[in-house]
N, C-alpha and C positions, 0 to 999 in steps of 0.2 A: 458345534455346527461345522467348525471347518475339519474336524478331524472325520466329520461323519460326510465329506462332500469327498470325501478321497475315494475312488470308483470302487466297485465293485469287487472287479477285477483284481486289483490291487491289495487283496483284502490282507493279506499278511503285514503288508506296510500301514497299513490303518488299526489292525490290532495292536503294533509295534508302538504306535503314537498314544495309543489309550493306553495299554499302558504303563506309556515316559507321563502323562499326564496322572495317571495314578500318583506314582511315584513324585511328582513335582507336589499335588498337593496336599498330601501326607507329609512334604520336607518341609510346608506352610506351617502345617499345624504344630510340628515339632518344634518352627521357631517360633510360635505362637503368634503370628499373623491370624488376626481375628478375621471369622468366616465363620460361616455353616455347610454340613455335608447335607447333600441330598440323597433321590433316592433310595436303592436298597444300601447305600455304606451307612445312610444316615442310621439306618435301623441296626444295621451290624454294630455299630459304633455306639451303640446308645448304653449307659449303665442303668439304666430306669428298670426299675422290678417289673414293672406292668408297662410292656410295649403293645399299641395297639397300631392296625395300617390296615387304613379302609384304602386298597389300592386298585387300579381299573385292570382291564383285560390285555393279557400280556404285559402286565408288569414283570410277571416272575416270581412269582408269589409264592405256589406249590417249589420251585428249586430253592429258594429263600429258606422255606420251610427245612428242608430235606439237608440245605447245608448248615441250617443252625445246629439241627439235632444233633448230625455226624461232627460237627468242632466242638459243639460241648461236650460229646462223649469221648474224644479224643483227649481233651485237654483238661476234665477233669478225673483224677481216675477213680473207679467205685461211685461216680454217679449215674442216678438215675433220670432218662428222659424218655417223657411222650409223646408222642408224634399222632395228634389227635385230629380228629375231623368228626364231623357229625354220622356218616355212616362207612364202614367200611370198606364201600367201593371207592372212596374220597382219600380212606384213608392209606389204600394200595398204590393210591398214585404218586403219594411221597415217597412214602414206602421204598417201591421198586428202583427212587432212584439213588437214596442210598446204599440200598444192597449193591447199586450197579456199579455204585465208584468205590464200596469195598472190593467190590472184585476186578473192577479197571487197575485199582493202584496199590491191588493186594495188601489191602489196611490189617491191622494184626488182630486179627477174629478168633473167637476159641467157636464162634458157633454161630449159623444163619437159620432162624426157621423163619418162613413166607410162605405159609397157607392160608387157605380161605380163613379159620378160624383163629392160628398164632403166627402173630408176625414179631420178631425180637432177634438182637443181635448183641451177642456178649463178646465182648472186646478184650485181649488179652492183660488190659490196665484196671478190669473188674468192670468200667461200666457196663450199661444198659442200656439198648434204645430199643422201646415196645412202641410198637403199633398199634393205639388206641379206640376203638368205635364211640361214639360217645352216646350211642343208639340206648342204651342199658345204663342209668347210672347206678345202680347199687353194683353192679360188676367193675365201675371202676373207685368205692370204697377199700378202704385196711392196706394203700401203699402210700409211700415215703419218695416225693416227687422232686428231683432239683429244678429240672426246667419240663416245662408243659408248651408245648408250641402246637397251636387248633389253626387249621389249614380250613378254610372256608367256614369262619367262624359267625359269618352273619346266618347261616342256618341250624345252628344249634340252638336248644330250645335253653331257657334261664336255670331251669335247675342244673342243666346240665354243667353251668360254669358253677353257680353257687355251692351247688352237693356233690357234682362228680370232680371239678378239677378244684378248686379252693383248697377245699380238706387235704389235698395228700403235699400241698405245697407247704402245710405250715411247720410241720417238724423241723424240716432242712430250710425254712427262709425261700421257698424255693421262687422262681422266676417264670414268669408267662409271657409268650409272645401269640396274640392273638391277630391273624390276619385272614383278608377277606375281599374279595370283592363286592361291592355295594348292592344290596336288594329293598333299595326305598330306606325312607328314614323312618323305621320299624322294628323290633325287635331287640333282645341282649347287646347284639353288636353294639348300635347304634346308641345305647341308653350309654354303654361303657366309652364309648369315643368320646361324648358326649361330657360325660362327666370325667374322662381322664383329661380332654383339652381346659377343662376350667379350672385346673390344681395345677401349682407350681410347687412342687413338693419333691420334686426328682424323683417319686416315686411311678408315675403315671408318665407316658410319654405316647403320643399320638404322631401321625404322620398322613396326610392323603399322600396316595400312590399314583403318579398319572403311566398313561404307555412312554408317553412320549421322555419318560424317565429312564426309561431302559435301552440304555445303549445300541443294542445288540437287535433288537426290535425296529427304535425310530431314529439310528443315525443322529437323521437332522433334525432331531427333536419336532418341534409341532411341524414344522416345515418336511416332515416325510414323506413321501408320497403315498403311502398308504392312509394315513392320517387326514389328509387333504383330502384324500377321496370320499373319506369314511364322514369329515364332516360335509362334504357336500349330499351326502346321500341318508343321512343321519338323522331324525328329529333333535333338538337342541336339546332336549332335557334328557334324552338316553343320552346323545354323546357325551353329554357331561357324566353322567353315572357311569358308563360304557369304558371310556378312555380319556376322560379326565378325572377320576375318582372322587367325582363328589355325590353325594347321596342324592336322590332325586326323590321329588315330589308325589306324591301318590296323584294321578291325570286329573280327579276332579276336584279336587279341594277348590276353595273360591280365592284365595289368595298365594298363588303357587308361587311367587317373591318371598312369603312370611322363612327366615329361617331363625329358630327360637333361640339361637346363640348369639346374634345379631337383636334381632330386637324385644327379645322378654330379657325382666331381669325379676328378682324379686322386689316387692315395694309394699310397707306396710300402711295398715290405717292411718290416714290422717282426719284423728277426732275434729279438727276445724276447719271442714270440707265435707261440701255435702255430697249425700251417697243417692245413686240412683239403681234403683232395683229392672232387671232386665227379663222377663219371665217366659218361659214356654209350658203354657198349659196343661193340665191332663184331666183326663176322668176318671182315672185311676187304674184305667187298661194297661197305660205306657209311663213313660221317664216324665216324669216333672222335674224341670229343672230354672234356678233361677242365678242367675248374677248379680254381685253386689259391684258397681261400679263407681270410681271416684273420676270424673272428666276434667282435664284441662285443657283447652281449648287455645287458651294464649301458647302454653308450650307444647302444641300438636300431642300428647300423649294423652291415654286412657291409661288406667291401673285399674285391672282386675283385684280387687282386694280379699273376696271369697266365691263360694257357692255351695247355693243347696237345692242338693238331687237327690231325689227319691226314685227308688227305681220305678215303684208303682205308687204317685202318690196324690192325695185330695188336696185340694187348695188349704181347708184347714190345717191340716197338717203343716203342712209350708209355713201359713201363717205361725203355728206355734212352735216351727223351727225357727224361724225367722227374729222371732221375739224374743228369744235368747241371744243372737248374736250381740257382739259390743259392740257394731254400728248400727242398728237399729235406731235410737235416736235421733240419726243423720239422716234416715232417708228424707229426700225430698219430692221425690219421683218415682212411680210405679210404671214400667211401659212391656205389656203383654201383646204378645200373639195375637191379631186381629181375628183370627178362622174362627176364635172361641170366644164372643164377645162377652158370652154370658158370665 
């Protein structure tokens, strides 16, 4: 904050300070003064195979992107990288800015194509960085991947990580960095955030991305004046997905506090507690569906313990679904949908 309160005007002396401050906290870490980086360093700096960063608007996401590709191609030689996005107009936009800074700082290229259809750049050290669509997955089967980096990866569809990028990473071990700005708590992204923040395995490594992270952006971090404004004129739950990078709520859901990492966990049957069955009806037009519930009321918790849903289905049916299950014996309580009393 104080180095981002330095004017304007003055702007050479304020990059000058960022950075002496680079530099001071990098000579931290080398004497192993315990900390954590934030962040795009924290993402650069990560060894985790599987980087995820659900990060907000004007983090930096897309240059993020464009300068991982170009330092791993640089620095490994004879590998291969993708520079991937869900459609090709997403994916020109990294694209163009590494072409830009091989040609700003005349990096040692044997060759540039950037067309509508091939974009790739062969480095004189053997690597590769292609320019991916992720539009078509069988076009990107039968390659040998080291690092795969998806530039707005909350809109690519599931097969396209399972069957288009997975497969060409496994020859080489190879590394993914999946980043995104947030489009609701929906989709590949959000299952993969999801389940990479619940592993400590150093293989998965997640990160939210806020604006007010990026230097360059918000100075004075929340206290920016753009920011400030943005929250005044904001609804609370965009601004949170907007520019504080955290997933938002779909508008109507009945409990938009619930988030499932906070408060679901798994919890199994307990045979010595009784079950209480929660039904919604059918005639066999629509979903029948029921819940098997265990209530604790001393320790404010429910456990959902199972359910059975039929897409179209009759009450008997239910019942001799029902009759099967290993709580069955427990029930104590049956509580349906009033609209259908019959």
């Amino acid at each position: 904050k104080e180095i981002g309160g330095i004017p304007e005007e003055r702007i050479d002396e304020r990059l000058a300070a960022y950075a002496a401050l680079q530099d001071e906290t990098a000579g931290w870490e080398r004497d192993g003064v315990p900390g954590a980086w934030g962040g795009q360093q924290a993402v650069a700096r990560s060894n985790a195979r599987f980087r995820v960063v659900g990060c907000a608007r004007r983090w930096g996401k897309t240059a993020l992107a464009a300068h991982e590709a170009l330092s791993c191609a640089l620095q490994r030689p004879r590998s291969k990288v993708w520079l991937c996005a869900p459609i090709m107009r997403l994916v020109d936009r990294a694209f163009k800015i590494v072409v830009a800074y091989c040609e700003d700082y005349h990096l040692p290229t044997r060759s540039i194509q950037n067309t509508a259809a091939i974009k790739r750049i062969e480095f004189d050290n053997g690597a590769i960085i292609d320019g991916v669509s992720m539009e078509n997955v069988l076009s990107m089967a039968g390659d040998e991947v080291d690092v795969a980096i998806i530039d707005e990866a909350a809109q690519m569809y599931p097969d396209a990580w399972s069957r288009g990028v997975l497969p060409p990473l496994l020859d080489r071990n190879g590394q993914a960095l999946l980043i995104s700005s947030w489009e609701g708590m929906e989709g590949i992204f959000f299952q993969l955030f999801e389940e990479g923040a619940r592993r400590d395995d150093g293989v998965w490594e997640c990160w939210n991305g806020r604006t007010a992270d990026n230097f360059f952006v918000a100075p004075q971090g929340e206290d920016s004046p753009a920011l400030v404004e943005a929250k005044k004129s904001t609804d609370p739950l965009d601004y949170h997905e907007q520019y504080g990078g955290l997933p938002a709520h779909q508008r109507l859901v009945i409990y938009p506090e619930l988030n499932t990492r906070v408060h679901v966990e798994r919890v199994p049957f307990d045979p010595g507690y009784p079950v209480i069955l929660a039904g919604d009806p059918s005639g066999g037009a629509v979903e029948y569906a029921v819940l098997a519930i265990q209530d604790y009321p001393a320790l404010r918790r429910i456990h959902q313990i199972d359910e059975v849903y039929l897409p179209q289905g009759y009450t008997e049916q239910v019942i001799r679904e029902v009759e099967h299950r290993p709580w069955r014996d427990n029930v104590s309580d049956v509580v349906l949908d009033s609209a259908n009393p019959a």
